[in-house]
C-alpha positions in Angstrom: 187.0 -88.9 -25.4 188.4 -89.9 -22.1 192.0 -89.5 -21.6 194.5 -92.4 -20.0 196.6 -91.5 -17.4 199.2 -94.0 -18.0 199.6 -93.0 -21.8 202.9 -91.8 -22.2 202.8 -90.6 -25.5 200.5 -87.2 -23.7 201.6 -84.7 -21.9 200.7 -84.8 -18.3 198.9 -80.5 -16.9 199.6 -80.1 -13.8 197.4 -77.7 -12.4 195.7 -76.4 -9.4 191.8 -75.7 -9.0 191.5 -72.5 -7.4 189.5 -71.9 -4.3 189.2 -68.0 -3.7 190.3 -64.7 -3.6 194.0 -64.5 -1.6 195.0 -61.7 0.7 198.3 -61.6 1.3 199.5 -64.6 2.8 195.7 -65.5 3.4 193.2 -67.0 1.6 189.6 -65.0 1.0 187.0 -68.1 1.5 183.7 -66.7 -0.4 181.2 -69.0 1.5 181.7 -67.6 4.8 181.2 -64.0 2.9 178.3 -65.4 1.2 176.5 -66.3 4.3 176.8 -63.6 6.3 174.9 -62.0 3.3 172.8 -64.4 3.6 172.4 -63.6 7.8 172.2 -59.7 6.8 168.8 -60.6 4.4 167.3 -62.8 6.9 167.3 -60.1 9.4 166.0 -57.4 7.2 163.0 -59.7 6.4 162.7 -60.3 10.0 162.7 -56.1 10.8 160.1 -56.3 8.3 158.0 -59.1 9.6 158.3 -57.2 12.8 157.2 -53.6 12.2 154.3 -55.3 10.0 153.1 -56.4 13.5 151.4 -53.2 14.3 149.6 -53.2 11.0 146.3 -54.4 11.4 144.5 -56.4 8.2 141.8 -54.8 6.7 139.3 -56.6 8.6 140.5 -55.2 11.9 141.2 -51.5 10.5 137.8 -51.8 8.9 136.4 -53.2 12.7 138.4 -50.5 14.3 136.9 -47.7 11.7 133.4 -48.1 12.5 134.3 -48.4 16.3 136.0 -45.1 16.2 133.2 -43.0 14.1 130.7 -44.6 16.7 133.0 -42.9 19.8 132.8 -40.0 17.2 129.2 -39.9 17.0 128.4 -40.6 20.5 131.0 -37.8 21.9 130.5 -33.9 20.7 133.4 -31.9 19.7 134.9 -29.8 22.5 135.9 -26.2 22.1 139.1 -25.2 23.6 138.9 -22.9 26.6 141.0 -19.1 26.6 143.8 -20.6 29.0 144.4 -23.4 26.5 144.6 -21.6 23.7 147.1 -19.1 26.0 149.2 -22.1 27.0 149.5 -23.4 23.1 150.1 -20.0 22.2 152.8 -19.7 25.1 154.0 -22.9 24.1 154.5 -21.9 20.3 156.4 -19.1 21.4 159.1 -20.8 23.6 159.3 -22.9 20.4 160.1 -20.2 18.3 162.4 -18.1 20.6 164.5 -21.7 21.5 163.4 -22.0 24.8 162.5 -25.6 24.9 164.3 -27.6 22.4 167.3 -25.4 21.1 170.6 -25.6 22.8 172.1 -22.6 24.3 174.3 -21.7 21.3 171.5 -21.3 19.2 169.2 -19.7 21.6 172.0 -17.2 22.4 172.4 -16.8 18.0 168.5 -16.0 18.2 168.7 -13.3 20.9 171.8 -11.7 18.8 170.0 -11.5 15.9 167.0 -10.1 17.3 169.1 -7.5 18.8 170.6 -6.3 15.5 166.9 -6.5 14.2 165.6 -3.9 16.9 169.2 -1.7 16.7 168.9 -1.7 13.1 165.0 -0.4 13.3 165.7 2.3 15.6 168.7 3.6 13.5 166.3 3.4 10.5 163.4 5.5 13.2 166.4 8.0 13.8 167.9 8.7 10.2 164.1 8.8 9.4 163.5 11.6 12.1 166.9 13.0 11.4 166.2 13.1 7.6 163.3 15.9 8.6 165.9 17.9 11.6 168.1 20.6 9.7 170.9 21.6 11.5 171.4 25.4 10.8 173.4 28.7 11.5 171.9 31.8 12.6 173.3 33.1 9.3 171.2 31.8 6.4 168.8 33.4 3.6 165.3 32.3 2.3 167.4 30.7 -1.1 169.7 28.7 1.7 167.1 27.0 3.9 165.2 26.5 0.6 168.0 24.5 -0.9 168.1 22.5 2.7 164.6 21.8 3.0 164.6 20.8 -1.1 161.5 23.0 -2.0 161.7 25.9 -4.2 162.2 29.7 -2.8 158.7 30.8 -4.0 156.7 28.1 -1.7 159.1 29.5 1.0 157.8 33.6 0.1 154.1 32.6 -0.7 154.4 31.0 3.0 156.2 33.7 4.3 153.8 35.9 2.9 150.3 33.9 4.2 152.1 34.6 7.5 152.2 38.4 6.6 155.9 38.5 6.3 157.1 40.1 3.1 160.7 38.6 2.1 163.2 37.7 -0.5 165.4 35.2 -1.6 168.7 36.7 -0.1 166.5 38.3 3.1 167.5 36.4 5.9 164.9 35.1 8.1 164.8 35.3 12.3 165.0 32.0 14.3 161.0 32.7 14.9 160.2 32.9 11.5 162.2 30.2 10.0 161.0 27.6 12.9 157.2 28.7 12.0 158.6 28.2 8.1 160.5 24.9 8.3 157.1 23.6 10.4 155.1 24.4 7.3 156.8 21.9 5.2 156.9 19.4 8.1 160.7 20.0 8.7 162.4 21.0 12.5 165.4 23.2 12.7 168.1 23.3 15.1 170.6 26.4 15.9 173.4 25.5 16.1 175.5 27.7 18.4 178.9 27.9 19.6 179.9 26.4 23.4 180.1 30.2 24.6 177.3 31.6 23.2 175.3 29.0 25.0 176.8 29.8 28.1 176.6 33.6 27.6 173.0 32.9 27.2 172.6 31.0 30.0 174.4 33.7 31.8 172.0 36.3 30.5 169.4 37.2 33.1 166.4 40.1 33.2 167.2 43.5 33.9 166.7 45.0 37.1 163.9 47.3 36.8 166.1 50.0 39.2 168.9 49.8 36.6 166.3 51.0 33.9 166.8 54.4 32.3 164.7 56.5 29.7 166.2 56.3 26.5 165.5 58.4 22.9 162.8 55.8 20.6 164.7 54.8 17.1 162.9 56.2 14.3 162.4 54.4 10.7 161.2 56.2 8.2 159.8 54.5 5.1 157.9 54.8 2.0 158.1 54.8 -1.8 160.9 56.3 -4.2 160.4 60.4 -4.5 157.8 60.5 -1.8 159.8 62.7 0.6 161.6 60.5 3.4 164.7 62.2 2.8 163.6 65.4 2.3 161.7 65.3 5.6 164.9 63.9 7.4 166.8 67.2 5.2 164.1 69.5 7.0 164.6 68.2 10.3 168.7 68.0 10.8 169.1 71.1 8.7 171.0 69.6 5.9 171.4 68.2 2.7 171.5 64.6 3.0 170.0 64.3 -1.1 173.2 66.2 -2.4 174.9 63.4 -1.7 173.0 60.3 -3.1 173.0 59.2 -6.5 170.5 61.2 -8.4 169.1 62.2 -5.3 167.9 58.5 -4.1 169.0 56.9 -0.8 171.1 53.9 -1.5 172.5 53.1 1.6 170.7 53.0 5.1 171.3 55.9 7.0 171.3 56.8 10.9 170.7 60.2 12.9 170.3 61.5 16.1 168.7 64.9 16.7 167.3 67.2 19.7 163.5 67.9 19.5 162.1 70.0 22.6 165.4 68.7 24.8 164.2 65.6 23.8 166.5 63.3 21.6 164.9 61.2 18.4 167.3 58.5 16.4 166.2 57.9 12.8 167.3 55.6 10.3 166.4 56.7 6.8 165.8 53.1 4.6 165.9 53.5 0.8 162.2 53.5 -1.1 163.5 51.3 -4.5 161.9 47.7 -4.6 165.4 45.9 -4.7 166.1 47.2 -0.8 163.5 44.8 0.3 165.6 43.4 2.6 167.0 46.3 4.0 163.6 47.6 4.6 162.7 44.7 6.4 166.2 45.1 8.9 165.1 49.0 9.7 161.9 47.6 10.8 163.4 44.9 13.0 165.3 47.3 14.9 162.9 50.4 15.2 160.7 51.8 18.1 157.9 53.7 15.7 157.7 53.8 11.7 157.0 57.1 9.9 155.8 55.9 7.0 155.5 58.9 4.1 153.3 58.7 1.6 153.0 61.6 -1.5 149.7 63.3 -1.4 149.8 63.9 -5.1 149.7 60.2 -5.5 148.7 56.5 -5.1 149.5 54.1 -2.2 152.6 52.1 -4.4 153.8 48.6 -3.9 156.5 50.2 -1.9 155.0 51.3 0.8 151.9 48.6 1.1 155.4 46.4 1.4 156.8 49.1 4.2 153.4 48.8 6.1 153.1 45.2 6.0 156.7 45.1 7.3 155.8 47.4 10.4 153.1 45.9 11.2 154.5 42.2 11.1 157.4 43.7 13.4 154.4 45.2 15.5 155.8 48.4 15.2 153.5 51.5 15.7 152.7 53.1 12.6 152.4 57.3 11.9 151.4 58.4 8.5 152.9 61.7 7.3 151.1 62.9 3.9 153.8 64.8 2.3 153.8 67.5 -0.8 150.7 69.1 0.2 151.4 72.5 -0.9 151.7 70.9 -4.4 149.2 71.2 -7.2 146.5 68.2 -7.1 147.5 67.2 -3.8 144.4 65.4 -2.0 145.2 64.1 1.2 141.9 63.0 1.9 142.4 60.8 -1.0 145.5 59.2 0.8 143.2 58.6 3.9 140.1 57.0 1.8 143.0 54.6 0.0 144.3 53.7 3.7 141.0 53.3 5.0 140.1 50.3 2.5 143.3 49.0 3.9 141.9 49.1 7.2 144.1 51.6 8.3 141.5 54.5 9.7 143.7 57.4 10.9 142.8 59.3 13.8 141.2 62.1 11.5 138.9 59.6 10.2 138.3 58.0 13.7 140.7 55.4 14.7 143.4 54.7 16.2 146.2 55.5 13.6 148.3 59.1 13.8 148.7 61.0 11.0 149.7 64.5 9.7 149.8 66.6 7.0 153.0 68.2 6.0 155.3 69.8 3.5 158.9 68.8 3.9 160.2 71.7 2.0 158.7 74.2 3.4 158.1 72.7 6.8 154.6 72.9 7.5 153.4 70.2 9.5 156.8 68.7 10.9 156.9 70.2 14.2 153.6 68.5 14.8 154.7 65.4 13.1 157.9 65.4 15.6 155.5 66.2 18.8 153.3 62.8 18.0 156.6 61.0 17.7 157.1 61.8 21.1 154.2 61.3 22.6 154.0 57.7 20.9 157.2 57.2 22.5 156.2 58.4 26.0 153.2 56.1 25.7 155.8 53.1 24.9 157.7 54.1 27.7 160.8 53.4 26.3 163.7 52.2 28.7 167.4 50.6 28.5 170.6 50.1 31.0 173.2 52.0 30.4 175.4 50.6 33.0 176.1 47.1 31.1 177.7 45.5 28.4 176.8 47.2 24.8 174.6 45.5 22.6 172.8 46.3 19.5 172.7 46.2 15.4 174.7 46.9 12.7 173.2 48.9 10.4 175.8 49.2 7.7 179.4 48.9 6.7 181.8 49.9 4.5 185.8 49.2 3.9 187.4 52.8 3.4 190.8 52.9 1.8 192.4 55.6 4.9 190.6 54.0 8.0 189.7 49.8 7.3 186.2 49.0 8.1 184.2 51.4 8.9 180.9 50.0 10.8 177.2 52.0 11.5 176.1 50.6 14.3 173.1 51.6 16.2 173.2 50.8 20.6 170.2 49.8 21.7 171.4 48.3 25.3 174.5 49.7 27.3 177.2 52.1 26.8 179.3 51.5 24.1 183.2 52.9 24.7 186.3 52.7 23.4 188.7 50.1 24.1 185.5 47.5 23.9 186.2 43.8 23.0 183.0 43.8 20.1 181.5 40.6 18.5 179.7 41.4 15.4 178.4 38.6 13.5 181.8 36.5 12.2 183.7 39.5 12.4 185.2 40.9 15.9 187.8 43.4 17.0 188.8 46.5 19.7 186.6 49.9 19.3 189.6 52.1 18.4 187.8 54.8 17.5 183.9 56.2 17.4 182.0 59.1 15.5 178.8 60.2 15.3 176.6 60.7 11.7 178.5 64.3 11.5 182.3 62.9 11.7 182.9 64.0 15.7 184.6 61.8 17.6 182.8 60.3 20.9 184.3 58.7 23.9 180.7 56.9 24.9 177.8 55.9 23.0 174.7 55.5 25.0 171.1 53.5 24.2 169.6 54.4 20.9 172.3 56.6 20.0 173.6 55.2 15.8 177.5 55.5 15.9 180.2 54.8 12.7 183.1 52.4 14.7 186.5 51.8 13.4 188.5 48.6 14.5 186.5 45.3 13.2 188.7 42.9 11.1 186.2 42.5 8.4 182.7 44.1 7.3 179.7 42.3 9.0 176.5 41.9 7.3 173.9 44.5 7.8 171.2 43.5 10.3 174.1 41.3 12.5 173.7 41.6 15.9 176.7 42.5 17.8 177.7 42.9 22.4 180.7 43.5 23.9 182.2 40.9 25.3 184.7 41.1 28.2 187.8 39.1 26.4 189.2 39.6 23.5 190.0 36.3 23.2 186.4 35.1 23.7 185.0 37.3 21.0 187.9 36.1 18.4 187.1 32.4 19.3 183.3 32.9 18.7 183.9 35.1 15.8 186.0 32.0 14.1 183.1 29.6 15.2 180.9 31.4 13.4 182.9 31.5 9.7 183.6 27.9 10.1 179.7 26.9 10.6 179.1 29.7 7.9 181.6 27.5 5.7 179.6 24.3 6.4 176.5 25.9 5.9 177.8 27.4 2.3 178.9 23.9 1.9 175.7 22.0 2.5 173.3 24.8 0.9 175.4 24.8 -2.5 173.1 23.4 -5.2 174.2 20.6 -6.9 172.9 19.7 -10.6 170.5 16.5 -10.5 169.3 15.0 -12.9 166.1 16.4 -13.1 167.9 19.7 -13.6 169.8 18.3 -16.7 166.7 16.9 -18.1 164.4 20.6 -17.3 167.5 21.9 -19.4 168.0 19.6 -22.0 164.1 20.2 -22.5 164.3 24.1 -22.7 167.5 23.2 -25.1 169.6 26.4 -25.4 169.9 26.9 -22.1 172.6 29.6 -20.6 174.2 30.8 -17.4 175.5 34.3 -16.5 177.6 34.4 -13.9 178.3 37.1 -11.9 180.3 38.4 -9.3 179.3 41.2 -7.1 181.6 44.2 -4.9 180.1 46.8 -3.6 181.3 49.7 -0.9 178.6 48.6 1.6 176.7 45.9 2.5 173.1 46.3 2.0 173.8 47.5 -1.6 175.5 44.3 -2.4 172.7 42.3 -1.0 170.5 44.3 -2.7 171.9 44.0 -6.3 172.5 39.8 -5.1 168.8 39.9 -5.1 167.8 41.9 -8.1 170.2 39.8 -10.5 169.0 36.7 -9.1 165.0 37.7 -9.7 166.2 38.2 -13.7 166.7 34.5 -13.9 164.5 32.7 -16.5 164.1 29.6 -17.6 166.8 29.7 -20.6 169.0 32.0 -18.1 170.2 31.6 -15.1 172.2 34.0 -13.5 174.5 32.8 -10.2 176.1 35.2 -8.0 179.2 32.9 -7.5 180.9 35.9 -5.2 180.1 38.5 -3.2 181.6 41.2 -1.0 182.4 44.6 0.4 185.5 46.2 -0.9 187.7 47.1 -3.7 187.8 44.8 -6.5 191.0 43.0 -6.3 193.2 40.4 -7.9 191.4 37.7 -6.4 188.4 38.8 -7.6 189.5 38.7 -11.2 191.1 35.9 -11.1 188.3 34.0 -9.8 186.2 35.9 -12.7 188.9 34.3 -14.8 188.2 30.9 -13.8 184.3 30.9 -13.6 183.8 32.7 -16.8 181.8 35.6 -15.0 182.1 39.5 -15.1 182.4 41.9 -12.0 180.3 44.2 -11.4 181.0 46.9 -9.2 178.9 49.0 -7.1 180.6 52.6 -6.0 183.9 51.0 -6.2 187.0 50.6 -8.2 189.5 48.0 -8.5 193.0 48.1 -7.4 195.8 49.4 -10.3 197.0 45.6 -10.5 193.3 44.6 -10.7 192.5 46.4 -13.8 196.0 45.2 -15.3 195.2 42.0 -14.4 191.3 42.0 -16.2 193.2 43.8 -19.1 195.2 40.8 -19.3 192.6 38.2 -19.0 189.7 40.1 -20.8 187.8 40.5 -17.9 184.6 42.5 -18.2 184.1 44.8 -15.2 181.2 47.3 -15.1 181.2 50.2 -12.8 177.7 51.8 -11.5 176.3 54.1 -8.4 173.0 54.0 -9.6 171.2 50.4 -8.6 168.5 50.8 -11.7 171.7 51.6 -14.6 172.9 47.8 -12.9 170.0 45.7 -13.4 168.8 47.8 -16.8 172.7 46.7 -18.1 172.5 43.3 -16.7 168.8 42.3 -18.5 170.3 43.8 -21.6 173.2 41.5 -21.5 171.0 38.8 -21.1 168.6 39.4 -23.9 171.3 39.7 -25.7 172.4 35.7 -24.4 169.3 34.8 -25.3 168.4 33.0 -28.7 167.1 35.1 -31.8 163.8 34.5 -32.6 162.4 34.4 -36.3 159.4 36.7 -36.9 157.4 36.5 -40.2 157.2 39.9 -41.9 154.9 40.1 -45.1 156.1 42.8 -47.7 153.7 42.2 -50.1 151.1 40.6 -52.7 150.8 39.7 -56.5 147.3 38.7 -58.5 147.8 36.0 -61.6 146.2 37.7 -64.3 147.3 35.8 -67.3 149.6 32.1 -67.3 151.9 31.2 -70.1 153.1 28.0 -70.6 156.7 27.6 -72.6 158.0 24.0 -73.3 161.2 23.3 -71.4 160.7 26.0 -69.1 157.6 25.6 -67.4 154.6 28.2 -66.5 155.2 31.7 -66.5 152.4 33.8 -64.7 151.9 37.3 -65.6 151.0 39.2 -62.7 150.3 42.6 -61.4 151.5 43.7 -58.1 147.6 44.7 -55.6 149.6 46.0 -52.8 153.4 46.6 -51.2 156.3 45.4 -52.8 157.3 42.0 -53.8 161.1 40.8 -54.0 162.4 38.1 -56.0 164.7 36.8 -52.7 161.1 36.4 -50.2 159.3 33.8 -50.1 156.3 33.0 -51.1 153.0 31.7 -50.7 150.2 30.3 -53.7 146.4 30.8 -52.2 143.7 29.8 -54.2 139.9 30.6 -53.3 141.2 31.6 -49.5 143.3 28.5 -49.3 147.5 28.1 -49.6 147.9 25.5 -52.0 151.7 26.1 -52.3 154.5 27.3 -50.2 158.4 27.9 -51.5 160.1 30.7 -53.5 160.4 32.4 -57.2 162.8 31.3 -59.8 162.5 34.5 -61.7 160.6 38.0 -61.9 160.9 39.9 -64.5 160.2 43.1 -66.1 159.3 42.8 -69.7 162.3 40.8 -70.6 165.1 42.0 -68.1 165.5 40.5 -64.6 164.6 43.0 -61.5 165.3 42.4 -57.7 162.1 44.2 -57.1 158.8 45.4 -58.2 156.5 48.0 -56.7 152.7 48.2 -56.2 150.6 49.0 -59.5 153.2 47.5 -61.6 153.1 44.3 -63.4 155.5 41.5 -64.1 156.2 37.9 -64.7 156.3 35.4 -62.2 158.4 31.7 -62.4 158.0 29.7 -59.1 160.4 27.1 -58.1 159.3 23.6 -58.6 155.7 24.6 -59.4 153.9 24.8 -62.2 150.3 24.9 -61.4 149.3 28.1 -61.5 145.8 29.5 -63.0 144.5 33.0 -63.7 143.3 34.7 -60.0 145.6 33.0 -58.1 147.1 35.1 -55.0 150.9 35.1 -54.1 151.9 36.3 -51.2 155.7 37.3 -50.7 157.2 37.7 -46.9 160.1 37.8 -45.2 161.6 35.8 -42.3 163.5 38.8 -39.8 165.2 37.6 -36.8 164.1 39.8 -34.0 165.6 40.2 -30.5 163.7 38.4 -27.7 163.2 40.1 -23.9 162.8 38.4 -21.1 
């Protein structure tokens, strides 16, 4: 229907047709947008048509194929020559390294990290090679550079031993001995040393042969317990050194000097008892000649095999004397013929060994003994300077309650006088005063002469070397070195629990420790007992010396005892009056001993006694089935008669039938006639009610035993 313009009766729209988008104040015209869209698509196309220009149709590639393959055919393939194959490989690498297309920034980024890479593998190389160095004192035991080195202390002996070195766990070792030891297991050590040490070293030169004197050779006699060292050493000073030991054993290491023919001879009596190993081992470091006395009225011991091998690893000369030979069944040739298979042939026999036969009591044979030492020593040709600083080896030391610390110390370079500035291991102080082994006072000591010297602030370790140093000062600063590398090295050899240690205990289950802590009135004793109560350690005990020392025991000492749950034990000492209050007050347990077996026989006790009870089957006795009653309600009642011991109604018991246990539990009742007995002796008869069992046929066996807990030994 068409609509009139002109009709008035309709309402005239006046509108606008719309011709696009409006910006403001502008109008957005859409075919001017729509073209260039257009323009855009027909250029693409044309890109297209372009870069389809290179493409050949499959006729042409097909054409271009076969032309190609013919080339192929016609031309062989061509090996590249060694300088191409350089230059590619030259080129490769300036690839990789930035040379050729990298900018500087990142060619400089490459070199960094290639730095890092090589610092970082030689810090890895050094940790690697420092992993395998051990830095070490010139203080430290077998058990110390065990616990460095992370192997146990026996491969460290059974080494020490294949080298013909005989040692312990608290022996300490030579710088020779533990280089030849750490290179075993692959390890290197280095000594550490304080600044003027090295340069005292350095400062050190070879003696003058001109300055060279004849001096007395230093005596070590050795052998087993009872054999007769000290009695020979009585026979020869005129005394009665054994009235003064503890049941007539040497405990401590002794030193004298006495005239033979005008001539002098220094000897150093060493105790014969297994635990003074180590001490042993420190009179054979130090010695010209070893006497070593063996018993004619008996075997070549342990003892003394250990005192040869000792000599003879020092390379120390060797003289036999075969004691007791005025007593009954004494057979010295018998000595010789054991020593022989040892291949040890004494002169007598033909070789090269000196030997004689004596008697210390009476004396027979000793004058002779003393003539061969001297001839030994004139064949050494022994010789020192007396005109130079002192130097030598401490061979004991004590703390005595009137004078301090008392050192024996035995010269073996020098002169040695009072008012000397001495270094002694971590200790150091002024000579005030010096006596010989009888109590006189001496103004000099010369080479090889063994002197007691008061005036050091503490009690070195037996074995320490000590020289006189020209400063006091000097010797205080070295001695304070040394503690403070000792403390390190205490520190760095104290052995941590891992985890394989919890897991070896958890395994054993009740596992124990004992610990213990150790005062004794010299040095070698202590060390001694240290390694006697450390060779007791099993695997359900372990006993740890946590402390050890020379001196009285004090309120420290008990205190710490307090703290570590561990008891003192005391070796010729006592402790001070507050000390024993103290321990009464805490409930500390201090044991008191002179004799070194009463020490470690008391200590295994107390340690069996730690250990767990075990349960050990005792069988009291048996019972034959000669007739079975069966009562309703009750059950089977077997009358029996009793073949052998006694039977109680509290064992248990055991049913065997035709040699086989059928049953195993314990009786409800046993009765005589119709009363109840605890007990019932062999021949008798009775009846017999088992618990829970019922089965029971004439010739039955029961056997009745007891379960006793018995005491376990290590």
């Amino acid at each position: 229907m068409k609509i009139d313009p002109d009709d008035k009766s309709k309402i005239q729209t006046n509108f606008q047709k719309l011709s696009g988008l409006k910006k403001t104040g502008e109008v957005i015209d859409l075919d001017s947008i729509k073209k260039k869209e257009e323009k855009v698509e027909e250029s693409k196309k044309k890109r297209r048509k372009r870069i389809s220009k290179d493409v050949s149709k499959p006729k042409d590639l097909a054409k271009k194929f076969n032309k190609n393959n013919k080339q192929n055919n016609s031309n062989q393939k061509v090996e590249p020559t060694s300088d191409e194959i350089q230059k590619q490989i030259r080129e490769t690498l300036e690839k990789l390294q930035g040379k050729s297309s990298k900018s500087k920034g990142a060619k400089y980024r490459k070199d960094k990290r290639d730095q890092r890479k090589v610092q970082s593998e030689e810090e890895e190389a050094l940790q690697e090679k420092e992993s395998k160095t051990i830095k070490i004192t010139e203080f430290i035991t077998v058990g110390e550079i065990a616990t460095l080195m992370d192997i146990s202390s026996n491969d460290i002996i059974s080494t020490c031993m294949s080298l013909g070195i005989m040692v312990t766990m608290n022996q300490r070792l030579d710088s020779e001995t533990l280089s030849v030891v750490a290179d075993e297991f692959g390890y290197q050590l280095e000594f550490i040393k304080t600044d003027i040490e090295e340069e005292q070293d350095e400062v050190e030169e070879e003696e003058d042969p001109k300055n060279l004197e004849e001096r007395p050779p230093i005596v070590t006699v050795m052998g087993h317990v009872d054999h007769g060292k000290t009695s020979l050493l009585d026979f020869i000073r005129n005394s009665s050194v054994t009235e003064g030991e503890s049941g007539g054993i040497t405990q401590h290491i002794g030193a004298y000097s006495v005239t033979v023919n005008s001539k002098k001879i220094t000897f150093l009596d060493t105790p014969g008892h297994e635990a003074f190993t180590a001490m042993r081992a420190r009179g054979a470091q130090i010695t010209d000649i070893v006497i070593i006395v063996i018993a004619a009225d008996d075997n070549i011991m342990p003892q003394t095999k250990e005192a040869i091998s000792h000599a003879q690893a020092g390379g120390v000369p060797i003289i036999f004397a075969i004691n007791k030979i005025d007593k009954e069944g004494a057979n010295p040739d018998k000595v010789k013929e054991s020593l022989a298979a040892m291949n040890l042939v004494v002169e007598d026999w033909g070789g090269k060994i000196q030997s004689q036969d004596i008697s210390a009591l009476k004396g027979q044979g000793v004058d002779s003994l003393l003539e061969k030492v001297l001839l030994e020593a004139e064949i050494m040709d022994l010789k020192a300077n007396p005109n130079k600083n002192s130097s030598g080896s401490v061979l004991e030391a004590y703390l005595d309650k009137g004078r301090g610390y008392v050192s024996t110390i035995l010269v073996q370079n020098g002169s040695l006088k009072i008012g000397d500035y001495l270094l002694a291991g971590k200790t150091s102080g002024k000579v005030k005063a010096m006596f010989d082994e009888s109590g006189n006072p001496l103004e000099k000591a010369l080479p090889s002469t063994p002197v007691s010297v008061l005036g050091l602030d503490g009690a070195p370790q037996a074995g320490d070397p000590f020289k006189v140093l020209d400063d006091e000062k000097e010797a205080k600063m070295i001695a304070s070195k040394r503690t403070q590398l000792g403390r390190e090295q205490d520190v760095r050899t104290q052995k941590h629990l891992t985890l394989d240690e919890i897991g070896r205990r958890i395994a054993v289950g009740d596992f124990k420790e004992l610990n213990v802590i150790i005062k004794g009135d010299v040095d070698g004793s202590v060390e001694a007992l240290t390694d006697s109560f450390q060779n007791l350690s099993t695997e359900e005990i372990q006993v740890n010396i946590i402390f050890k020392g020379v001196g009285a025991i004090t309120d420290s000492d008990v205190l710490l005892a307090s703290a570590s749950e561990a008891i003192i034990v005391g070796f010729n000492v006592k402790p001070t009056l507050s000390a024993r209050k103290l321990s009464e007050k805490e409930q500390i347990d201090i044991r008191f001993y002179s004799i070194i077996y009463d020490a470690i026989n008391d200590l295994k006790d107390a340690m069996e006694g730690m250990l767990s009870l075990e349960m050990k089957e005792e069988s009291t006795g048996e019972a034959e089935v000669r007739e079975t009653f069966k009562i309703s309600r009750i059950g089977t009642i077997a009358g029996c008669m009793v073949t052998s011991g006694k039977i109680f109604r509290n064992s248990n018991i055991r049913v065997v039938r035709a040699g086989e246990m059928i049953f195993e539990g314990k009786l409800l009742s046993l009765k005589r006639f119709k009363d109840d007995v605890k007990e019932v002796a062999k021949g008798y008869d009775c009846g017999i009610q088992i618990n829970e069992f019922n089965d029971l046929v004439e010739g039955d066996i029961i056997q009745f035993y007891q379960e006793i807990a018995v005491k376990r030994k290590l």
